[in-house]
N, C-alpha and C positions, 0 to 999 in steps of 0.2 A: 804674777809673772807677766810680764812684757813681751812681744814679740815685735821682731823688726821686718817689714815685706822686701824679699829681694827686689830688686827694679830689674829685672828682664825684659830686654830689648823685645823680643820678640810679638812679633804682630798677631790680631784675632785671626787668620787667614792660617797662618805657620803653626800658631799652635793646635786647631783644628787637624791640621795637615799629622801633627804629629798624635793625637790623640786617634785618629783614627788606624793609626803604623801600630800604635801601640795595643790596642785591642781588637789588632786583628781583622775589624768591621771591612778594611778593604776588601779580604775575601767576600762576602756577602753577594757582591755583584758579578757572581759567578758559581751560584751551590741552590741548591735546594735545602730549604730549613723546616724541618717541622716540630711543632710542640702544640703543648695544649695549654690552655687559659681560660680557667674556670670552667672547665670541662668543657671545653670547645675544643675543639680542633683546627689548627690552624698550619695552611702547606701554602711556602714562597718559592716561585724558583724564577734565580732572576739568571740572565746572560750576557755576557759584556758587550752584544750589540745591543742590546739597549729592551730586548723584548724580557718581559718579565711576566707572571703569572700570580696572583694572590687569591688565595681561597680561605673561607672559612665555611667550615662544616660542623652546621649545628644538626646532632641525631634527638629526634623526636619519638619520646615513646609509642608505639602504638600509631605511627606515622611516616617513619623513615627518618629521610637525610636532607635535610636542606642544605646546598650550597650553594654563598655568596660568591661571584667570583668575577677581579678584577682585572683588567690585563691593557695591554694596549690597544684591545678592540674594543673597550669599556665595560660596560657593567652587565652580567647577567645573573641569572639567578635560577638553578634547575633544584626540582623535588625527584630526589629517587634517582636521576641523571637525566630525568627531562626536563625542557626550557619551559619555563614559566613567563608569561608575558607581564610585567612592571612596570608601576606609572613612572615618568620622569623625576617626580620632587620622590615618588618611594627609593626609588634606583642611585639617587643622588646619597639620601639619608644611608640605605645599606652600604653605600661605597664609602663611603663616608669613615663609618664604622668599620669596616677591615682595613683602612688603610688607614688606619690611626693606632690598632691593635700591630701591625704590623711595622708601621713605623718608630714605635716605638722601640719595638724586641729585639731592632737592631741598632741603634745608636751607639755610637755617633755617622753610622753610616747613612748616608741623605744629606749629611750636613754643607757638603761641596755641590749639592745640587745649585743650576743655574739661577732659581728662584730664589737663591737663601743670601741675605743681607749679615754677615758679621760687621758685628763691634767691639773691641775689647774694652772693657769698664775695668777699674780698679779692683786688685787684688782684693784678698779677703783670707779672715780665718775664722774655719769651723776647726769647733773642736781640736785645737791646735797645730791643726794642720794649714801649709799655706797653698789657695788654691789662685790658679787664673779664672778669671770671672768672665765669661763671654754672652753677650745678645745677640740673637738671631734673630731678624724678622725676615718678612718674604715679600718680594714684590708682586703687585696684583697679574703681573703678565706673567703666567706660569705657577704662582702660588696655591692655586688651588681656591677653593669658597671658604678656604680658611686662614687666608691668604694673612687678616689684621690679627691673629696670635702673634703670640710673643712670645719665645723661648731661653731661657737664660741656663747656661752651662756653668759648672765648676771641676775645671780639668785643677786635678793635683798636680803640683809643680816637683814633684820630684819623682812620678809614674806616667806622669799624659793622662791618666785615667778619668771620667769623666763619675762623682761620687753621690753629685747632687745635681737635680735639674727643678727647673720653677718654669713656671710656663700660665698664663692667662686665656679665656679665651672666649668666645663670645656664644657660642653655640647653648643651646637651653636655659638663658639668659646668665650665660657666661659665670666667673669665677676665675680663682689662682689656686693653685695648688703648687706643692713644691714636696719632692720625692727625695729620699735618703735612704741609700744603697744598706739591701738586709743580707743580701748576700751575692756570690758570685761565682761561675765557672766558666771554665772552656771548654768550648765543642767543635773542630776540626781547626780548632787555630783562632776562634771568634768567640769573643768574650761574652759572655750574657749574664744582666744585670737583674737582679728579685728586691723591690723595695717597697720599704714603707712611704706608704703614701698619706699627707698631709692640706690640710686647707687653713683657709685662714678664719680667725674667730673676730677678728676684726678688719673688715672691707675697707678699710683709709691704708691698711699696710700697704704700700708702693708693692709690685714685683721685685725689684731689685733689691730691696730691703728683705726678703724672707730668710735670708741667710741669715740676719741677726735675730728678725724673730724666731726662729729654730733655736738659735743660740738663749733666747733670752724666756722658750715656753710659750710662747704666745697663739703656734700653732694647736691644731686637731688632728690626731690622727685617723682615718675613717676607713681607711682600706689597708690589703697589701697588694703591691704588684707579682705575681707567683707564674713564672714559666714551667712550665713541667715537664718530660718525656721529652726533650729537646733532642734532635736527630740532624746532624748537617753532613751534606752527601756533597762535595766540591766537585764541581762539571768539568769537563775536559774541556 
């Protein structure tokens, strides 16, 4: 069987704009979200001036509660709810790690951040569906220390939803992975995505080609992505 790619005019910028309409993610930047992931506990509360709040709370047996927590004052870290004093590269690494956990739970929301570089690359089909293929990268002014990742989206062209993501990255001497939506729901109007997640068994596959290796087995699958107990409170 054959398939032919519509050609839609539409720009990486516009379909972004509409993927994020479509699941909802705009709310995000105006609620408090909580869930857990892998038995963590994790609380976002962000506000449309711009102040936002991210914590992760890991409970230790026989020890308490340790919370990471990030905000626009930066990084701190309390046991029990007292402040603990933390080296910079420690502080850097914990930040690091909630805001990656946390970045993800909501996409495509982040995506129209000031930092983020769209591309639109050529169409594609998984599993015979047709999707638009979008690269994101970030510039170093505002990107973050993770600034040279690479993120690649597949918004479905007949939902806006975004089904598949692939992403490279250099941290713990880097790798690709590339995620395939296991399941899905809504929680106060905001989509949230459970997927299997995948690497590569061969380091020559390009990023932009994992669509076809998925298509073709070539991937591993090593984990699942699993949101749980998910609770979204929309702020006045």
């Amino acid at each position: 069987m054959s398939f032919k790619l519509s050609n839609t005019k539409l720009t990486a910028q516009q379909i972004i704009d509409k993927t994020i309409v479509a699941s909802g993610s705009y709310k995000v930047g105006n609620a408090q979200i909580k869930f857990k992931f892998r038995n963590t506990e994790y609380i976002a509360i962000r506000r449309t001036s711009g102040e936002f709040v991210l914590i992760r709370n890991q409970r230790k047996e026989n020890f308490g509660t340790i919370s990471d927590i990030v905000s626009n004052n930066g990084f701190k870290r309390e046991i029990n709810a007292n402040e603990l004093v933390v080296l910079d590269s420690m502080a850097n690494k914990y930040s690091n790690s909630v805001n990656s956990v946390h970045y993800f739970s909501v996409l495509p929301y982040g995506l129209n951040d000031k930092a983020v570089i769209k591309k639109r690359l050529p169409s594609s089909i998984i599993k015979g569906e047709e999707y638009y293929k979008i690269e994101v990268t970030f510039s170093e002014n505002g990107g973050g220390e993770d600034f040279e990742d690479v993120f690649i989206y597949w918004v479905g062209k007949k939902d806006f939803l975004i089904d598949y993501l692939a992403y490279s990255y250099h941290t713990n001497g880097g790798g690709k992975r590339f995620r395939v939506l296991k399941e899905q729901c809504k929680k106060g109007g905001i989509r949230f995505v459970d997927y299997h997640n995948y690497k590569t068994t061969n380091p020559s596959i390009f990023l932009v080609d994992l669509d076809k290796a998925f298509e073709n087995n070539q991937l591993k699958k090593i984990s699942e992505i699993v949101l749980e107990d998910i609770e979204v409170t929309i702020l006045d």
